[in-house]
C-alpha positions as CSV (number, residue, x, y, z in Angstrom):
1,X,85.3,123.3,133.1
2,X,83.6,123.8,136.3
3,X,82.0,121.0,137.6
4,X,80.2,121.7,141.1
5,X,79.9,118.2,142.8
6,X,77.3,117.5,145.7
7,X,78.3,117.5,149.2
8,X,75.1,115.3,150.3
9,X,76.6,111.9,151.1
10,X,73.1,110.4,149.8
11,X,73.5,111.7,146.0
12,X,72.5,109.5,143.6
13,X,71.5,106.9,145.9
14,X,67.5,106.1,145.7
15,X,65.3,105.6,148.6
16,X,64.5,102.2,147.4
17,X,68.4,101.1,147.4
18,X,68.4,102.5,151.3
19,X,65.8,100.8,152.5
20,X,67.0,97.6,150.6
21,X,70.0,98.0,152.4
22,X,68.5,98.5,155.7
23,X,66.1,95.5,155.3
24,X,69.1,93.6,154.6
25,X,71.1,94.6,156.9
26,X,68.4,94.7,159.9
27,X,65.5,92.7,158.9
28,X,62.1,94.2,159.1
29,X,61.7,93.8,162.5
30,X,64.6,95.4,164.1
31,X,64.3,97.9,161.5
32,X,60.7,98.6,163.2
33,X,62.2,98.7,166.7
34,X,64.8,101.2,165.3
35,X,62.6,103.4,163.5
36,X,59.0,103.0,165.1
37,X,56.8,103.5,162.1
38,X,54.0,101.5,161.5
39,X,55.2,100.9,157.6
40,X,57.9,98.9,158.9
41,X,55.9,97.1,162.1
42,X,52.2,96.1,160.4
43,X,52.9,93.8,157.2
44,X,56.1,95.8,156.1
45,X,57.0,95.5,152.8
46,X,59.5,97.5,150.0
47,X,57.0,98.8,148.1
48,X,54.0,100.6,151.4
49,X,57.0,102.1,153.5
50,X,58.6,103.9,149.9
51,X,55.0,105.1,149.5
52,X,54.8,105.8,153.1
53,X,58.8,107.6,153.4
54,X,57.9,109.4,150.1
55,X,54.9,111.7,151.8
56,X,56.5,111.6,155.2
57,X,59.7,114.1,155.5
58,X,60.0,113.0,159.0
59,X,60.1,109.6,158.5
60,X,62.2,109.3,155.4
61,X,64.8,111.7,157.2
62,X,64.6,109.2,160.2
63,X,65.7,106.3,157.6
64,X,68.3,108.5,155.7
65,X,70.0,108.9,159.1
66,X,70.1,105.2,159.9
67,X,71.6,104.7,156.6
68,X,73.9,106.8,157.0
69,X,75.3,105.7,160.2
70,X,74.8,102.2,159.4
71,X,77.4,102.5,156.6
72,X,81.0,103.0,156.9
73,X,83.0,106.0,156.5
74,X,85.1,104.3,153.4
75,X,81.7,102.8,152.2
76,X,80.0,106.3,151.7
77,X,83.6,108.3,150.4
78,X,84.4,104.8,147.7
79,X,87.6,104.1,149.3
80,X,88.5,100.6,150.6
81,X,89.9,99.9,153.9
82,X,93.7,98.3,153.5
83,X,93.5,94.6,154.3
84,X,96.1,93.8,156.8
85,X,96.9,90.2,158.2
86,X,95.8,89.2,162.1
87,X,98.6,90.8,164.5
88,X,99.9,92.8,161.5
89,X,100.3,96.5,162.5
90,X,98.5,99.2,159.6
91,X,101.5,100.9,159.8
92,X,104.3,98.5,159.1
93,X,105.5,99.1,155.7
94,X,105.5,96.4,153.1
95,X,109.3,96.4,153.5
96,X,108.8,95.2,157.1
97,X,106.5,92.7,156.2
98,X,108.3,91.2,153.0
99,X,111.8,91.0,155.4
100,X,109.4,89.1,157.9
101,X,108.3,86.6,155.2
102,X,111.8,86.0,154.9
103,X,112.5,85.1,158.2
């Protein structure tokens, strides 16, 4: 059973669910002054700047990278940071902590 599995970080993901995330995150008007394209400056909306970043390479490769370095490492690789308490070192054991609690 060989299986090849994608190396692109973006696999699977639509364009519509990055520039969801990117309105969301940014709002259409920072996300115009990030990315100076007129889809996202003159009456932006979901539906002209997919049109728009579907035709335009350069453009859609623009929003790609912002999406990319917009998310986390963890966020992109499905793992979840470890929660740790205020003033709690990350690499105190839960043995150390537990004999705190006890204190």
């Amino acid at each position: 059973m060989n299986q090849s599995q994608s190396n692109d970080p973006l696999h699977g993901i639509t364009l519509k669910t990055i520039l969801e995330y990117l309105v969301a995150e940014y709002g259409w008007e920072q996300l115009g002054d990030r990315i100076n394209i007129n889809c996202f400056n003159d009456e932006p909306s979901i539906n002209s700047s997919l049109k728009f970043l579907r035709k335009t390479d350069w453009a859609r490769a623009k929003v790609e990278r912002l999406y990319l370095n917009s998310i986390s490492y963890d966020e992109r690789h499905g793992k979840n940071k470890p929660e740790t308490d205020a003033g709690q070192s990350e690499t105190e054991s839960a043995w150390d902590r537990a004999r705190k609690k006890k204190k």
